[in-house]
TORDO-788355 format. One line per 10 residues: number of its first residue (from 1); their letters; for each residue x, y, z of C-alpha. Coordinates in nm, 4 decimals. Example, Ala and Ser with C-alpha at 12.3 -4.5 7.8 and 13.67 -1.06 7.14 Angstrom:
1	AS	1.2300 -0.4500 0.7800  1.3670 -0.1060 0.7140
***
This chain:
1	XXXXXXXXXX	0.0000 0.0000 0.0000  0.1355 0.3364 -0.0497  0.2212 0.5520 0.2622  -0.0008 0.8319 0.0893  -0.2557 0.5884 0.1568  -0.1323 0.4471 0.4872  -0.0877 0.7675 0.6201  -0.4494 0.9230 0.5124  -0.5775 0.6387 0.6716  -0.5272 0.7931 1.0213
11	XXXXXXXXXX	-0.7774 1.0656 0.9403  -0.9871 0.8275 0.7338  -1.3081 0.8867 0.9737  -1.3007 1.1889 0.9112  -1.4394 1.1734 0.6170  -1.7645 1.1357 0.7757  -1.9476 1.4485 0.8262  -2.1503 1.3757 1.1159  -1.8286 1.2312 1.2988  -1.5945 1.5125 1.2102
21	XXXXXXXXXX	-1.8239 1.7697 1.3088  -1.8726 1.6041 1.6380  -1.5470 1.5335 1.7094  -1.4136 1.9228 1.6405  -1.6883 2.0039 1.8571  -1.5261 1.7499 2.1279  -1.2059 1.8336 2.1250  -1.3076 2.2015 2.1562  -1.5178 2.1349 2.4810  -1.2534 1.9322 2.6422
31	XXXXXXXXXX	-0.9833 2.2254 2.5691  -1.2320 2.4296 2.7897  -1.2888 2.1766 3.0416  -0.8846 2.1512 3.0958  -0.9123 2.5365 3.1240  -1.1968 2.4962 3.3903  -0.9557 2.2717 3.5745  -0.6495 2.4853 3.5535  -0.8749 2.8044 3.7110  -1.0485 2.5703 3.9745
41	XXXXXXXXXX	-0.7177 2.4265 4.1117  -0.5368 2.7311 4.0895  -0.8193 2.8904 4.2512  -0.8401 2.6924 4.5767  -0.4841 2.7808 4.6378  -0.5392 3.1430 4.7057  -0.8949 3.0742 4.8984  -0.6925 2.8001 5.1605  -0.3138 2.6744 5.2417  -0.4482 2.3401 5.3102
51	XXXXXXXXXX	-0.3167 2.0350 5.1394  -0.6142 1.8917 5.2435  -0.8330 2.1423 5.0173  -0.6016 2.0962 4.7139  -0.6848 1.7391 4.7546  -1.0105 1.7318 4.7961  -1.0730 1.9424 4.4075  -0.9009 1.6056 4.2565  -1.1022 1.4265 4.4538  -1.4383 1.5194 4.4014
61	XXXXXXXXXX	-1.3653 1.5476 4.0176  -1.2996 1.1866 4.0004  -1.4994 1.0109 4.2325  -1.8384 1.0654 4.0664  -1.6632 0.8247 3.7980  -1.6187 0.5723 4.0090  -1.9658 0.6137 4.1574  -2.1645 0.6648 3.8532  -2.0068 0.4930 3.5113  -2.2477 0.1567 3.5721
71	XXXXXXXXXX	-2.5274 0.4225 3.6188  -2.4502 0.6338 3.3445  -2.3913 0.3073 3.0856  -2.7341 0.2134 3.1678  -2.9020 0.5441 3.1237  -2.6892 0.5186 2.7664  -2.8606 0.2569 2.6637  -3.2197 0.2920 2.7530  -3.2182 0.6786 2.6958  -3.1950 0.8680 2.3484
81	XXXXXXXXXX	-2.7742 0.9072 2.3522  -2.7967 1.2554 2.1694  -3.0595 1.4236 2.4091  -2.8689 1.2653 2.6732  -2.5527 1.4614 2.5771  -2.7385 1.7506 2.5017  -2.8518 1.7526 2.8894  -2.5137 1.6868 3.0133  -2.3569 1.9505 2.8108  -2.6143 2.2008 2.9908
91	XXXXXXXXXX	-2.5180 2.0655 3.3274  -2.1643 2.1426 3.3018  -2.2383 2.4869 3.1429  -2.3857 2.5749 3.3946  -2.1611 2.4557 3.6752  -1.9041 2.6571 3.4784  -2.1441 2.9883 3.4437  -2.1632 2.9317 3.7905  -1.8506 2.9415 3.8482  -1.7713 3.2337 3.6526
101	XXXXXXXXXX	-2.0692 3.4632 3.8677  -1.9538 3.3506 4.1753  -1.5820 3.4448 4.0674  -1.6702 3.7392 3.9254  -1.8537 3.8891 4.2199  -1.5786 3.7263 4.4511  -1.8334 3.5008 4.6147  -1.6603 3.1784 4.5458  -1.5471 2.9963 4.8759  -1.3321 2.6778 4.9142
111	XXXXXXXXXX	-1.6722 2.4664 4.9774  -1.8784 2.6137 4.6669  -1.5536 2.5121 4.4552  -1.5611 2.1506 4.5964  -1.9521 2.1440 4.5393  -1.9202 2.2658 4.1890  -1.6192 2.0339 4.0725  -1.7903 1.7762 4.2222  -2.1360 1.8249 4.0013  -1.9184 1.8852 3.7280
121	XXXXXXXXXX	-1.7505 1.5266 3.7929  -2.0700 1.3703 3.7811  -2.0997 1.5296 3.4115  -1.7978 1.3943 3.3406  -1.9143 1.0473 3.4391  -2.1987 1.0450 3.2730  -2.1182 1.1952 2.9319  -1.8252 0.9209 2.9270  -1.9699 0.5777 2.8395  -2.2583 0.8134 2.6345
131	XXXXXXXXXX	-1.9991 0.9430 2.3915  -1.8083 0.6596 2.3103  -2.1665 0.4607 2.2813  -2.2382 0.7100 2.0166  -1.9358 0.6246 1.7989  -2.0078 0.3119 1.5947  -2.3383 0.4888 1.4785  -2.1169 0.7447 1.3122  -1.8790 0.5789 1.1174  -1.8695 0.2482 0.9318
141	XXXXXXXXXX	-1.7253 -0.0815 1.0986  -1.3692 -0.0369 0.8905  -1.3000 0.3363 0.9997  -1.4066 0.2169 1.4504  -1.0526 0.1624 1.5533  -0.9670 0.4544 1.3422  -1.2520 0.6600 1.5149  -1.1586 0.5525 1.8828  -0.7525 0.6325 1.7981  -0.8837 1.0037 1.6804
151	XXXXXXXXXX	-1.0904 1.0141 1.9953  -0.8286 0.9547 2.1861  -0.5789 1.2320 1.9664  -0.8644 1.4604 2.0227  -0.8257 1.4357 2.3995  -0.4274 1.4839 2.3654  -0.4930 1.7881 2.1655  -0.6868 1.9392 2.4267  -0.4697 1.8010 2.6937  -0.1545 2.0062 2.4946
161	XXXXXXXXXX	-0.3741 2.3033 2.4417  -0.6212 2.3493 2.7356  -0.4082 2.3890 3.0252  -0.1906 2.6154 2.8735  -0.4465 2.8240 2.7575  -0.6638 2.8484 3.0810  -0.3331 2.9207 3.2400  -0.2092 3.2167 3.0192  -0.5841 3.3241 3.0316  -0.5950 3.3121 3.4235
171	XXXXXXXXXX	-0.2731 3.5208 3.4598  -0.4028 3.7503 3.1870  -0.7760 3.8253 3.2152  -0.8968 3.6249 3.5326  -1.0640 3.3236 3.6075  -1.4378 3.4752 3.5178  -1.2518 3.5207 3.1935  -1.1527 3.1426 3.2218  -1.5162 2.9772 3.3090  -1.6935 3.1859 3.0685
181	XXXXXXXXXX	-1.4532 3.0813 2.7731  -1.5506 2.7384 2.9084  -1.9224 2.8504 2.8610  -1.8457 2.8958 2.5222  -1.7350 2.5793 2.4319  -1.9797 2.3557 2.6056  -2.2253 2.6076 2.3344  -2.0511 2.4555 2.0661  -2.0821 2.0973 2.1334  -2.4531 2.1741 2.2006
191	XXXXXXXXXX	-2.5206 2.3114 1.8505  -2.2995 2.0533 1.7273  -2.5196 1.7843 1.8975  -2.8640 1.9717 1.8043  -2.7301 1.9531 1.4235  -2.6607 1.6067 1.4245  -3.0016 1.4294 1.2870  -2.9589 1.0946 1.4820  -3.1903 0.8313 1.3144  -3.4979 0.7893 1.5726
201	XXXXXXXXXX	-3.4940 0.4768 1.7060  -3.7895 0.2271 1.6329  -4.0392 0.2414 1.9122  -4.1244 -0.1547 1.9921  -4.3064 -0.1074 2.3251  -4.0164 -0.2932 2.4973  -3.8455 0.0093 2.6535  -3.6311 -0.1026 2.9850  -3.6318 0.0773 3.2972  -3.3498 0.1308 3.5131
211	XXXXXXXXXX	-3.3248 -0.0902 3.8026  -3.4341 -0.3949 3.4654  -3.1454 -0.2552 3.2637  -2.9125 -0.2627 3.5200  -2.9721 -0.6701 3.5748  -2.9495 -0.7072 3.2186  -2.6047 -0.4958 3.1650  -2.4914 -0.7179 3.5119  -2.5829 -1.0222 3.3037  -2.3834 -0.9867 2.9958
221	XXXXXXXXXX	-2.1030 -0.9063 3.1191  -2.1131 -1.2036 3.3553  -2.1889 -1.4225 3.0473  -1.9343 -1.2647 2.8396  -1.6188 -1.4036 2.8217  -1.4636 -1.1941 2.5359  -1.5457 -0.8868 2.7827  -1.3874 -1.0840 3.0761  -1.0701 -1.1298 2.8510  -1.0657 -0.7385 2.7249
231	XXXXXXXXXX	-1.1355 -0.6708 3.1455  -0.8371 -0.8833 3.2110  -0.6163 -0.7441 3.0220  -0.7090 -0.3876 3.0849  -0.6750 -0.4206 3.4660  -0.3062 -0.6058 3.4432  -0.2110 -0.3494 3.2502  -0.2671 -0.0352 3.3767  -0.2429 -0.1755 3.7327  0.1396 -0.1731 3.6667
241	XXXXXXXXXX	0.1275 0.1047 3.4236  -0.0453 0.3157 3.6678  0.3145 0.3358 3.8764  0.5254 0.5978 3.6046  0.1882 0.8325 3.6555  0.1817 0.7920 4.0274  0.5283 0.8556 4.0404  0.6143 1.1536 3.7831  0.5682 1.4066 4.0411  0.8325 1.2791 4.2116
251	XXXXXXXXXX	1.0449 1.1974 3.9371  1.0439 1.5372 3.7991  1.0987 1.7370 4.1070  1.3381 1.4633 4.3374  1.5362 1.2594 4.0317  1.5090 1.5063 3.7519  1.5553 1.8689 3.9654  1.2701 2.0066 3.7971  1.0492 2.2813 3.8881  0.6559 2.2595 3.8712
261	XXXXXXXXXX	0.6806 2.4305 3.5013  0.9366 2.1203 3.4010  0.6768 1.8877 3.5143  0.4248 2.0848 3.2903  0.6569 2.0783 3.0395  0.6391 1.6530 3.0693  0.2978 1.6390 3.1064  0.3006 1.8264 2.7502  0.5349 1.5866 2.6254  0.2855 1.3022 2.7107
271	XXXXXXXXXX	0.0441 1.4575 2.4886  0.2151 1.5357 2.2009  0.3883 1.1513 2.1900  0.0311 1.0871 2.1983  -0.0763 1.2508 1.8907  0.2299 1.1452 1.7072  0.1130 0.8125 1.7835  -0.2290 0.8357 1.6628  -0.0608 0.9658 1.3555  0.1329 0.5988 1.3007
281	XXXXXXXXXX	-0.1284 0.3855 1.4480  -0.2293 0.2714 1.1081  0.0576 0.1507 1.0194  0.0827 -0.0398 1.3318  -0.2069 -0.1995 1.3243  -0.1348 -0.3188 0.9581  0.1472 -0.4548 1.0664  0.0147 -0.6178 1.4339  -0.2797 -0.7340 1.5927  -0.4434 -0.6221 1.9058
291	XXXXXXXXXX	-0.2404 -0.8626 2.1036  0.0751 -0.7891 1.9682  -0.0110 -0.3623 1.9860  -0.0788 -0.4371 2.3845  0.2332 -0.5909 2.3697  0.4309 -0.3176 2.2331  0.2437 -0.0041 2.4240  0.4003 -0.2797 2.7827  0.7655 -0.2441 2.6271  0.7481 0.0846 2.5733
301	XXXXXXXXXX	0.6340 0.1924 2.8493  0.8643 -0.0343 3.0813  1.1483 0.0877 2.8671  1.0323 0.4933 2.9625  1.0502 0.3771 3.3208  1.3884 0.1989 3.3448  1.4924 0.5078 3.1216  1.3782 0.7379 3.3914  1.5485 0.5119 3.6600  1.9131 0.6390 3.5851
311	XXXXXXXXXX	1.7770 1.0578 3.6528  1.8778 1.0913 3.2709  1.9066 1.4477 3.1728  1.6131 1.6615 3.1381  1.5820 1.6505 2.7333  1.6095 1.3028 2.7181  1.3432 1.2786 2.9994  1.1413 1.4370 2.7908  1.2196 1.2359 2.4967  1.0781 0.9403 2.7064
321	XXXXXXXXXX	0.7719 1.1124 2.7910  0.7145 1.1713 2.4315  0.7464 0.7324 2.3894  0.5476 0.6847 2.6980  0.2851 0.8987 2.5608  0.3157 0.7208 2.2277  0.2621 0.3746 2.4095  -0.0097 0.5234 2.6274  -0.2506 0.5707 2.3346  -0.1648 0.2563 2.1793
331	XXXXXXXXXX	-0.2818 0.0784 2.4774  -0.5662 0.3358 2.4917  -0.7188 0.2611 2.1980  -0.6115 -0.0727 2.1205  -0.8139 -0.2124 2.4693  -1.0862 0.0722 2.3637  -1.0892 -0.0052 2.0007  -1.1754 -0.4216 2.0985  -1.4225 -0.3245 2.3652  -1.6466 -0.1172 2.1095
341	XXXXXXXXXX	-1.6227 -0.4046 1.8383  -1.7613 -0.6674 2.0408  -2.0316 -0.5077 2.2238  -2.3589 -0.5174 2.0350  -2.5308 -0.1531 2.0894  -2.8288 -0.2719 2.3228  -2.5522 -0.2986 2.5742  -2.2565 -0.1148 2.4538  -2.3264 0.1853 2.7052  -2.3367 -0.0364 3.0049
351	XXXXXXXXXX	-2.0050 -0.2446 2.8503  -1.7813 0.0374 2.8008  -1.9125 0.1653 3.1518  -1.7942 -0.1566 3.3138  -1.4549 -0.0822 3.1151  -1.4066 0.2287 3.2198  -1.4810 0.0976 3.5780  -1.1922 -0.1225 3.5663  -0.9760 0.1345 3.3927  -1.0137 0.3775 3.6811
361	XXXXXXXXXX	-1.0033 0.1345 3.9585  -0.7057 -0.0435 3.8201  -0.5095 0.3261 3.7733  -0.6836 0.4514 4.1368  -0.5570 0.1279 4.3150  -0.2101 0.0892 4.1211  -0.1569 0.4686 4.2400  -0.1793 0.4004 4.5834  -0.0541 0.0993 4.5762  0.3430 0.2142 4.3861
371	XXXXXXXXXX	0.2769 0.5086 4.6478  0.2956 0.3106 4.9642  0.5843 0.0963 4.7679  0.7969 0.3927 4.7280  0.8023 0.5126 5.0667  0.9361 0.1382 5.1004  1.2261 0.1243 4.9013  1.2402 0.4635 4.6910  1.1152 0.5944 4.3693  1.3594 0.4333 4.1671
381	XXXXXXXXXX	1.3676 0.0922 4.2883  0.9775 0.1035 4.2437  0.9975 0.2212 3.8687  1.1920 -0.0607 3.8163  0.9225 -0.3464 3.9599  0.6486 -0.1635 3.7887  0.8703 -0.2068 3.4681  0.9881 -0.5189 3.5544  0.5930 -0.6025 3.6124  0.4898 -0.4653 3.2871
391	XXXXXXXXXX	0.7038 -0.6661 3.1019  0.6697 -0.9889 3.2613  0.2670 -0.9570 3.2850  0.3038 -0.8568 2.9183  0.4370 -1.1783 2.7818  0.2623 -1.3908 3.0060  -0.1029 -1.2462 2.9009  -0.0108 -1.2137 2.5828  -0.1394 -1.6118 2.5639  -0.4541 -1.4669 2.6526
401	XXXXXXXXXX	-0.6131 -1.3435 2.3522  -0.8403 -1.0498 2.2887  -1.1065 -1.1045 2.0751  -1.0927 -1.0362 1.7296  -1.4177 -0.8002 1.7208  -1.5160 -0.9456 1.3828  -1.8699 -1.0944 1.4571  -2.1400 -0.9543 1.3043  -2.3481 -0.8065 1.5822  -2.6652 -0.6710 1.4012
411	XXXXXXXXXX	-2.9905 -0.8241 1.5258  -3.0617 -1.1243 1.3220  -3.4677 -1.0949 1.3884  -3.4769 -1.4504 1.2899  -3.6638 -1.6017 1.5899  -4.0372 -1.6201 1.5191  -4.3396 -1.4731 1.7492  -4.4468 -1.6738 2.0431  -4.7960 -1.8331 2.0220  -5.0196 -1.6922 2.2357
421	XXXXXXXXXX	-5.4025 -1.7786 2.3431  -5.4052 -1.4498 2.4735  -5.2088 -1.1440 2.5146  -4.9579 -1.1540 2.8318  -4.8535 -0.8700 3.0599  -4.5087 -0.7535 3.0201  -4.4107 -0.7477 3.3840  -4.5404 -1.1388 3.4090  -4.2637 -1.3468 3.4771  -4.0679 -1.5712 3.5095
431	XXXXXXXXXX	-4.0652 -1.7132 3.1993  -3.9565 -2.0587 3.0995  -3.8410 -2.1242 2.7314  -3.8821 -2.4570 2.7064  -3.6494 -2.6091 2.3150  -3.7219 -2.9932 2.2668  -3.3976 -3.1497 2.0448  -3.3554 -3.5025 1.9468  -3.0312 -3.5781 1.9578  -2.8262 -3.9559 1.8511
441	XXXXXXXXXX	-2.6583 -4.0376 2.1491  -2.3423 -4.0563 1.9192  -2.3851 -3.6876 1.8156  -2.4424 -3.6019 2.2174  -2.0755 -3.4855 2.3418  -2.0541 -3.2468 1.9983  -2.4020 -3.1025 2.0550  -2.3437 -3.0604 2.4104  -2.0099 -2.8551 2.3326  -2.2495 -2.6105 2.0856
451	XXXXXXXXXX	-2.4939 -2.6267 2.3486  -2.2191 -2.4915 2.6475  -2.1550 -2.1874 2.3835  -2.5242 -2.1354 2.3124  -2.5506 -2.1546 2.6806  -2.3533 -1.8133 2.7383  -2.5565 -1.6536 2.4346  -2.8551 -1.6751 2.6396  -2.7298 -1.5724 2.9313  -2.5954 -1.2498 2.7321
461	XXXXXXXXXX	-2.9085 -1.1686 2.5802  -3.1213 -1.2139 2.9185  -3.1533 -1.5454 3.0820  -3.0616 -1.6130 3.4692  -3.0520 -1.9658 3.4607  -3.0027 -2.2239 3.2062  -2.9639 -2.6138 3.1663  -3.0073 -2.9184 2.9103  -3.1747 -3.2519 3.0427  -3.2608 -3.5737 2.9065
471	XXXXXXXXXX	-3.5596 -3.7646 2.9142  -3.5898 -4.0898 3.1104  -3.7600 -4.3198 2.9059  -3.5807 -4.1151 2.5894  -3.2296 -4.0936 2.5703  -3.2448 -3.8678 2.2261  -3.5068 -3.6723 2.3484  -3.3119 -3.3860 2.5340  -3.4756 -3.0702 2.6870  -3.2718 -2.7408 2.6454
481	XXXXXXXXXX	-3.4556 -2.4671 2.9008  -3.3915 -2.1537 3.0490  -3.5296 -1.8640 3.2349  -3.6257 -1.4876 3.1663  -3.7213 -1.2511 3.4459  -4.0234 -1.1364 3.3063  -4.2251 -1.1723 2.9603  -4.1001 -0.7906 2.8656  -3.7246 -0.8987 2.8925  -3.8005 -1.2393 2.6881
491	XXXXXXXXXX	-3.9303 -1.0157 2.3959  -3.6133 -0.8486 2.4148  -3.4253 -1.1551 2.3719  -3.5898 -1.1385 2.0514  -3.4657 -0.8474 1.9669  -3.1261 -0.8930 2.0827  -3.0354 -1.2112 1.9243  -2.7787 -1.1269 1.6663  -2.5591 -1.2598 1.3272  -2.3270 -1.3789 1.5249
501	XXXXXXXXXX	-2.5645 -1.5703 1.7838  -2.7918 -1.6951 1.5091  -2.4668 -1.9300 1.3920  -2.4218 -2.0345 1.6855  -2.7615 -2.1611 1.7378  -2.6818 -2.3329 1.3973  -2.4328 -2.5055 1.4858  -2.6659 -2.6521 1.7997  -2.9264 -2.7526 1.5561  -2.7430 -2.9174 1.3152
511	XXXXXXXXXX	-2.7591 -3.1950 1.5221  -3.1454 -3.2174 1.5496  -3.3178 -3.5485 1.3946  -3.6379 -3.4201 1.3971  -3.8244 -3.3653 1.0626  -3.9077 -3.0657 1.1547  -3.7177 -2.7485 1.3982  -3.6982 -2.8389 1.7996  -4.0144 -2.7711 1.9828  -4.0281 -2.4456 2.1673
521	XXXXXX	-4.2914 -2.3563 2.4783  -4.2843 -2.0751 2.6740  -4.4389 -2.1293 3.0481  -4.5370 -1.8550 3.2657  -4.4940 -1.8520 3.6459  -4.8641 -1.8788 3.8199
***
């Protein structure tokens, strides 16, 4: 292929109008949200000396994440995702024009700051599963990794721009200045969002409420073991990654002799290795798979932190930022990139919120944990275990696969209507699903190996219990049943069934004898 081609192929989803306007918008509101941050934490250091104040700004802007990304993945998925947005772009304009009143009339105290970041947080949390939900409806299935690596540049961008900016506006014009610039941009993503015509999604009377949603997102990703894998790996990972951003702090200021602007200057570093990388991504990828990219992004990254072991000088440390923040965003959206392509959208809100659960506990716990190691045995000997960690987790998981993300999730719709006498409440339940096989007893170890896979297909798509029994006084005559929660959620099932599924219930039926399909019955609970 020619690198003309290779290299356009970076900026291929682009191409897509809905996607590029949406993602300018993005990056955009994130450069003012890093300016929000920038006023708000400079802020609290003229209204208190505490630590304990500084602290508590980080702290509630992150832990509405951990509270609320299950939450806000189910609201994803049973709410319209573009109103949705639209809402939570209003809520964090106006925790910013609040902001910039209460700064301008110099009414803002240390608690209304805390208060505010802390609403602000839980926007953050729930536009984050919402957004990424949205992305596979705006591009085609070829350009997803290439959408979730641009997401991801997008971020970088406004990571490289956004402090700097809300800093030089701080110092220049004030932090009312600051918030209302912030304003701004949240106004752009709205319009953005109010221009995009998102198809309306087809009203079958099935709609799930919260509490019912929340089961069912708890359920798939029980029953699915290509999330477990993509979980896996993601936690291993950035539990030992987690230890060069714990540590940089102290790196720059104790190993390095930095000031605080050297650290920014690192920080910046990180970013802009980050965009390089989404620049060459595409020719990675041609080049690896997803295993072998999480691979690489380990290496590199253990290699940046044995680098910074030896207190190298302070343009080669920032060399090595620039490679960590190239491996950063290959592990990003590589783990990103295979959680999108094998979630099917009824639950892709609620998946990626689950992923982004383990993401932050995994970095939140790794933290702490390389913390209380370093005030063990010293900065540098803990750089070393977490590299030494990296690398050795990396080539051991590396046997465990990620999925490819090449089934074809689309709903199938190939499961008929259930017979009725008469019509049945939705909330009724449980519901038994009763599918009669006859099976040669030669043929039963094969079909019970289909059967174990169709097993965790249910179990996806909605049941709580499951099991295959034979008859007594017929040894081919075997009984495959399972239960739904209610008759609303088996009418789902329906509707959830997809490609992908449908060949796997193929491949269970091709061992049926009958003349005709297996005997279904649905039974309701009296």
């Amino acid at each position: 292929m020619p690198e003309t081609q290779k290299a356009a192929g970076a900026f291929a989803p682009l191409r897509q109008p809905v996607f590029a306007v949406l993602w300018a918008a993005t990056v955009l509101g994130n450069v003012g949200s890093f300016m929000r941050d920038v006023a708000s934490s400079w802020l609290v250091t003229d209204l208190s000396a505490s630590p304990t104040a500084v602290a508590l700004i980080q702290t509630a802007a992150t832990l509405p994440i951990f509270l609320l990304a299950i939450p806000a993945g189910v609201l994803s998925d049973i709410l319209d995702r573009r109103r949705f947005l639209i809402f939570v772009q209003v809520l964090l304009a106006a925790v910013s024009g609040t902001l910039l009143v209460l700064s301008h009339t110099g009414s803002l105290t240390v608690e209304y700051l805390i208060a505010l970041t802390f609403v602000g947080g839980i926007g953050a949390a729930l536009m984050g599963p919402t957004w990424q939900s949205i992305v596979p409806e705006l591009v085609p299935r070829s350009d997803l990794k290439g959408a979730v690596a641009l997401n991801s540049l997008g971020i970088n961008i406004a990571r490289s721009i956004g402090p700097a900016a809300g800093g030089l506006i701080l110092a220049s014009f004030g932090a009312a200045a600051t918030y209302g610039l912030d304003v701004l941009s949240y106004a752009f993503v709205i319009a953005a969002l109010l221009w995009w015509k998102r198809p309306a999604a087809v009203d079958s009377g099935l709609s799930e409420n919260f509490l019912g949603a929340f089961r069912a997102g708890l359920r798939y990703t029980r029953a699915s073991k290509e999330l477990h894998v993509v979980l896996l790996r993601a936690a291993v990972f950035f539990l030992f990654a987690s230890s060069v951003w714990a540590l940089l702090p102290l790196v720059a200021r104790q190993m390095l002799g930095g000031t605080a602007s050297f650290y920014g200057i690192l920080l910046g570093a990180v970013g802009a290795g980050a965009i390089g990388g989404a620049l060459v991504m595409p020719r990675l990828r041609a080049r690896l798979d997803a295993d072998g990219m999480l691979l690489l992004a380990a290496l590199l990254t253990a290699g940046v932190m044995g680098g910074l072991v030896f207190a190298p000088p302070q343009w080669l440390a920032v060399a090595l930022l620039l490679v960590l923040g190239l491996g950063w965003i290959i592990a990003l959206t590589t783990l990103n990139g295979v959680a999108q392509s094998i979630l099917p959208n009824w639950v892709r809100g609620r998946g990626l919120a689950v992923y982004l659960t383990v993401f932050n506990g995994a970095m939140a716990a790794g933290s702490l944990g390389w913390g209380l190691v370093a005030q063990q045995i010293g900065v540098p000997f803990t750089l070393v275990a977490g590299a030494v960690g990296l690398v050795v987790t990396g080539l051991v998981f590396h046997r465990v696969r990620l999925p490819a993300g090449e089934a074809d999730l689309q709903a199938s719709n190939h499961w008929p209507e259930p017979l009725l006498t008469e019509p049945v409440a939705h909330d009724r339940g449980p519901v038994m699903i009763q599918v009669e096989y006859r099976i040669r007893k030669e043929d039963r170890p094969a079909f019970l190996a289909a059967m174990k896979k169709l097993s965790l297909e249910r179990r996806r798509d909605g049941a709580y219990a499951w099991g295959v029994h034979e008859h007594t006084a017929d040894a081919e005559r075997v009984m495959e049943w399972f239960l739904v929660e209610s008759w609303a959620e088996h009418l789902r099932q329906h509707h959830r069934v997809s490609h992908a599924d449908a060949d796997l219930q193929a491949e269970a039926l091709r061992f049926h004898m009958g003349p005709g399909k297996p005997e279904v019955h649905h039974f309701l609970a009296l």
